[in-house]
C-alpha positions in Angstrom: -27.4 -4.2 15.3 -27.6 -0.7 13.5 -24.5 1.5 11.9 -24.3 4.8 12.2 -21.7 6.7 10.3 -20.6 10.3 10.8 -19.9 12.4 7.9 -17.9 15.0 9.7 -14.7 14.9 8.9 -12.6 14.3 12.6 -9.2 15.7 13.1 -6.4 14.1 15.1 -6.6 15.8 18.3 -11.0 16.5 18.1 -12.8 15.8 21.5 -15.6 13.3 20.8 -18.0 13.7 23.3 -20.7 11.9 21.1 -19.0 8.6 22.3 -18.7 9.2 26.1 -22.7 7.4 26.3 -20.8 4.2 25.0 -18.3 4.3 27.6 -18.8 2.5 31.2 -22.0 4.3 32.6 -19.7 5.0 36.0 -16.0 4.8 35.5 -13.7 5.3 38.4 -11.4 8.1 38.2 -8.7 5.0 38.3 -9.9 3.0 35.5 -11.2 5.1 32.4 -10.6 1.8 30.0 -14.2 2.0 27.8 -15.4 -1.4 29.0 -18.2 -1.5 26.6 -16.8 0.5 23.8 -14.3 -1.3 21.3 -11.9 0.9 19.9 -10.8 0.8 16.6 -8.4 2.0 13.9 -7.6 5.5 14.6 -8.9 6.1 18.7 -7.1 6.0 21.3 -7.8 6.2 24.8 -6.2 9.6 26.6 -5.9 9.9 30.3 -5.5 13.5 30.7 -8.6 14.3 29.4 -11.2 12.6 31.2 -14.7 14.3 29.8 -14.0 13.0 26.7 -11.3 10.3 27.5 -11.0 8.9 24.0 -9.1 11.6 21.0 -8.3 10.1 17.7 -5.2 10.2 15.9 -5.8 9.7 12.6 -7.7 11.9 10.4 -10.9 11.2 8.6 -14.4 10.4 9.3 -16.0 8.2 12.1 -17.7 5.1 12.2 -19.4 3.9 14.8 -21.3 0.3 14.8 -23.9 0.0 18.1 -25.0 -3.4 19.6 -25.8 -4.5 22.9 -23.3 -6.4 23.9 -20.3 -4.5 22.2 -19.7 -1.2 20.3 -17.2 -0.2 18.3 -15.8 2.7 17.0 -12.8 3.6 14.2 -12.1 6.6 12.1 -11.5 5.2 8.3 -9.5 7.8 7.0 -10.5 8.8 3.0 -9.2 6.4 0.2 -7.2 9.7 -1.3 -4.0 8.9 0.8 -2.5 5.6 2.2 -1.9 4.9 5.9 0.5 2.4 6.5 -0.5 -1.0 8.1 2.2 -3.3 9.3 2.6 -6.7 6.8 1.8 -4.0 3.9 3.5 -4.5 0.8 5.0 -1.0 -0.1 7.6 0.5 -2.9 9.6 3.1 -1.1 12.4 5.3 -2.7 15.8 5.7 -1.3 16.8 9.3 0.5 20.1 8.6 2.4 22.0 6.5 3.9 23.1 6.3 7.5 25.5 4.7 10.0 22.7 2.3 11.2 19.7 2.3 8.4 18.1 3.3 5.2 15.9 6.4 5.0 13.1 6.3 2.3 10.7 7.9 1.3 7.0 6.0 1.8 4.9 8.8 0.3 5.4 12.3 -0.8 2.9 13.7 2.2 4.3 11.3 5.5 7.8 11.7 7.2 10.4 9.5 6.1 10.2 5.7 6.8 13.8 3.5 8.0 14.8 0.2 7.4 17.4 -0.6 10.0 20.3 -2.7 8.6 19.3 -5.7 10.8 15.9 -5.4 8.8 17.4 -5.5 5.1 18.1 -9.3 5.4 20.7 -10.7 2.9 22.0 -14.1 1.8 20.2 -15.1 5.6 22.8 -13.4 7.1 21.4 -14.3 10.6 23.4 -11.5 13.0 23.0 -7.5 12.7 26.8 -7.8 12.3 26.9 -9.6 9.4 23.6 -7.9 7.7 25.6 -4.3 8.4 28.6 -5.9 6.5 26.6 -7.3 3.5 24.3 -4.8 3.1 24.7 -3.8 -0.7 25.8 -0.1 -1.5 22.5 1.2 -3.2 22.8 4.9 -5.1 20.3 7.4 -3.9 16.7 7.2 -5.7 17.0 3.6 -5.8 13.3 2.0 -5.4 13.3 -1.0 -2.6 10.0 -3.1 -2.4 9.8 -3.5 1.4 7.0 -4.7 3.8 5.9 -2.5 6.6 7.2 -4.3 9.9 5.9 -1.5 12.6 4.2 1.6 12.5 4.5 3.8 15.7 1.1 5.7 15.3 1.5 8.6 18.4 5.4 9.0 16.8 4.0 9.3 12.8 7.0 7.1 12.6 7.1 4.0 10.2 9.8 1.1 10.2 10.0 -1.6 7.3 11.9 -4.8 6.7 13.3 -6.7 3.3 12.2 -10.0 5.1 13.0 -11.9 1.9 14.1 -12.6 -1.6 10.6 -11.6 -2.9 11.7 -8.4 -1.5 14.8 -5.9 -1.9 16.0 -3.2 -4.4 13.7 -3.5 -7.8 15.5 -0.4 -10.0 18.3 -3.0 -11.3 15.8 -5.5 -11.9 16.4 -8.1 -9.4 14.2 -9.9 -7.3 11.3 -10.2 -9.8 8.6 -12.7 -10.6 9.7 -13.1 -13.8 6.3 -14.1 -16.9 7.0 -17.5 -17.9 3.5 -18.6 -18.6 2.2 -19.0 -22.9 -1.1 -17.6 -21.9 -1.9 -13.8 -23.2 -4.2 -13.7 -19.8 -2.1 -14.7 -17.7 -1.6 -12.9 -14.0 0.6 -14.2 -11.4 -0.1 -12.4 -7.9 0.8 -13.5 -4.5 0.3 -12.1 -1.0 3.1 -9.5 -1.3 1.4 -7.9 -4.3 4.2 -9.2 -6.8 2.5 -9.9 -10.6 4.1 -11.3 -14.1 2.0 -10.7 -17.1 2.1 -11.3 -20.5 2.3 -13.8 -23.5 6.4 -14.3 -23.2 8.8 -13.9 -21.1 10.5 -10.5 -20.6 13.6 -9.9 -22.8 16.0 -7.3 -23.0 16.2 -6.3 -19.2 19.3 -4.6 -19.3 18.1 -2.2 -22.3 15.3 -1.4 -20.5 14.4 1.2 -17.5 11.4 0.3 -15.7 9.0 2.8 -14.8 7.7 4.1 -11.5 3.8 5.2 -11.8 1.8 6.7 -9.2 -1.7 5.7 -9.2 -4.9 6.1 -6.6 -5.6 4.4 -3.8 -8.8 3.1 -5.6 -6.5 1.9 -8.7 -4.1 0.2 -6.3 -7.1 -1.9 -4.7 -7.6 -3.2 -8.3 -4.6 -3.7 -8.9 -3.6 -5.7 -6.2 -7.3 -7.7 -6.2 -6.3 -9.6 -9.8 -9.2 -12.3 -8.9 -11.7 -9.6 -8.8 -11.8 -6.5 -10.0 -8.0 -6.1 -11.5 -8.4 -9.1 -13.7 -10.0 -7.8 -16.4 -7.4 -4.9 -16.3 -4.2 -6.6 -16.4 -5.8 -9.8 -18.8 -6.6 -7.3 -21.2 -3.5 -4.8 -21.4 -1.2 -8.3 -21.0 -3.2 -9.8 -24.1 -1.7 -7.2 -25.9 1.8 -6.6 -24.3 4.1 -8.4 -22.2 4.9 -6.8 -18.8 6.0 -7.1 -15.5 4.6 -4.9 -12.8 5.3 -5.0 -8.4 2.1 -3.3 -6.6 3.1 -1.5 -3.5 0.0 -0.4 -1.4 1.4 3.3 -0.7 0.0 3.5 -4.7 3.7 3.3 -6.4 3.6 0.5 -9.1 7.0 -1.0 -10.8 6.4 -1.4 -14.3 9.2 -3.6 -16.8 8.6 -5.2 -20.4 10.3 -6.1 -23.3 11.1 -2.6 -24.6 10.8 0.5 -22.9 7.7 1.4 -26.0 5.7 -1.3 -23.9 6.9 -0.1 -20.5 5.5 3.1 -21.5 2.2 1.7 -23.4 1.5 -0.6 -19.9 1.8 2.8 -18.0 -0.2 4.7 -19.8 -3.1 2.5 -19.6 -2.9 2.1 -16.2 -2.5 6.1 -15.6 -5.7 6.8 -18.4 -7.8 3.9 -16.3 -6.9 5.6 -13.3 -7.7 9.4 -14.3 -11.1 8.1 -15.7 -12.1 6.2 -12.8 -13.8 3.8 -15.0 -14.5 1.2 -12.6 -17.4 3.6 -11.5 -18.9 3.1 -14.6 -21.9 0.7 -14.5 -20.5 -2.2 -16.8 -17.4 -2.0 -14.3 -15.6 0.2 -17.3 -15.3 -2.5 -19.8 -15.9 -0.8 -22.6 -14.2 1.7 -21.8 -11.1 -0.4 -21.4 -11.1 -2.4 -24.1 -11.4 1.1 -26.3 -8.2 2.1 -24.0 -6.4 -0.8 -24.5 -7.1 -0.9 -28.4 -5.8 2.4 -28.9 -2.8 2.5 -26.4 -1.2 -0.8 -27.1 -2.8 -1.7 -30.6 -6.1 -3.4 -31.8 
């Protein structure tokens, strides 16, 4: 098997003849299905143009992986923005309200994303009725961590759900993991991207206003891999402050602690670890962090 990557940069909408030798050697003018072509992330097949019956809709750069028996195709798009994937854990900010759902906003550069009423699931409430009529009454700006339930690719439209009590608004501090554990290194993560950190448990919620930070796609892969790379990130800031922090994958991150100084300290190492890009370096930036983290939050 051999990989041969494109470095061109595709463009929703780009003919790509250089895939028509992959297709069926003789398709009928009937059935123009690539028979011996899988398709991937980001192709798909267009009838009404039948030279080069396959047009992508997404952009970024294309990957195609030749065998024998099946090739495949996919365009990855670059790590700089984040396409939503349905099951993704995401932090999405609240526009407006309407009759029949919430419209956020899942990143500055996409359309706004909807949570239907009969999606925002509260107290089980089992019928669309009853989920309209308990929905709570949440203020504009109001950040909701949501999971993406079905993305309508050929519509650039994207619909989420609160499927849980893991899930829902996060601004007035509810619905948190909250750090219980004595150990400074401690890192709680599970599959929805939801981590407690820190050497206590947080105190003083209502004094404090969590913080919202934007951060890479790169930084939001660490963040949310804490057995790999993010562990040594998050074990070292939490050995010096306590914190709380929800990963969404669209690259916003919830950040609470015992004071808003350590909200801000926690943030600020994040952001500086980010900017740097120090996991490039080749010790996998751990000297560089521990230098960050000594003169951010204290040696």
């Amino acid at each position: 098997m051999s990989s041969q990557d494109g470095l061109e940069v595709i463009l929703p909408g780009d003919p790509l003849p250089q895939l028509n030798p992959l297709l069926n050697p003789e398709p009928s003018s009937e059935d123009m299905k690539p028979r011996t072509l899988r398709l991937g992330q980001g192709l798909a097949l267009s009838p009404s143009t039948p030279i080069t019956p396959i047009l992508p809709y997404r952009f970024g750069t294309l990957h195609v992986t030749s065998s024998v028996k099946k090739p495949a195709a996919s365009i990855t798009s670059t790590p700089r923005h984040y396409h939503p994937s349905p099951n993704d854990p995401v932090l999405v900010t609240l526009l407006r309200v309407t009759a029949e759902q919430f419209i956020v906003q899942l990143t500055p550069y996409t359309p706004p994303a909807i949570i239907p009423f009969e999606n925002y699931i509260i107290n089980n409430a089992g019928t669309t009725a009853a989920a309209r009529k308990s929905r709570p009454n949440l203020p504009h700006g109001s950040t909701i961590y949501a999971r993406v339930a079905v993305v309508h690719k050929h519509l650039e439209a994207v619909e989420l759900s609160v499927p849980g009590p893991e899930y829902g608004e996060v601004v007035s501090q509810k619905n948190t993991v909250n750090a219980s554990s004595k150990s400074s290194s401690s890192a709680k993560k599970d599959t929805s991207a939801a981590a407690s950190s820190g050497n206590a448990a947080i105190a003083n919620r209502n004094e404090v206003t969590p913080y919202i930070l934007t951060i890479s796609q790169a930084m939001t892969k660490i963040l949310i891999a804490e057995d790999t790379l993010g562990k040594p990130l998050l074990s070292a800031v939490a050995s010096k402050v306590p914190f709380e922090m929800i990963v969404g994958k669209n690259g916003r991150v919830w950040i609470d602690g015992s004071s808003q100084r350590d909200v801000v300290k926690v943030a600020r190492c994040f952001k500086e670890y980010d900017d740097g890009e120090m996991w490039d370096d080749p010790d996998g930036g751990a000297a560089r962090l521990r230098e960050l983290v000594g003169k951010v939050c204290g040696r």
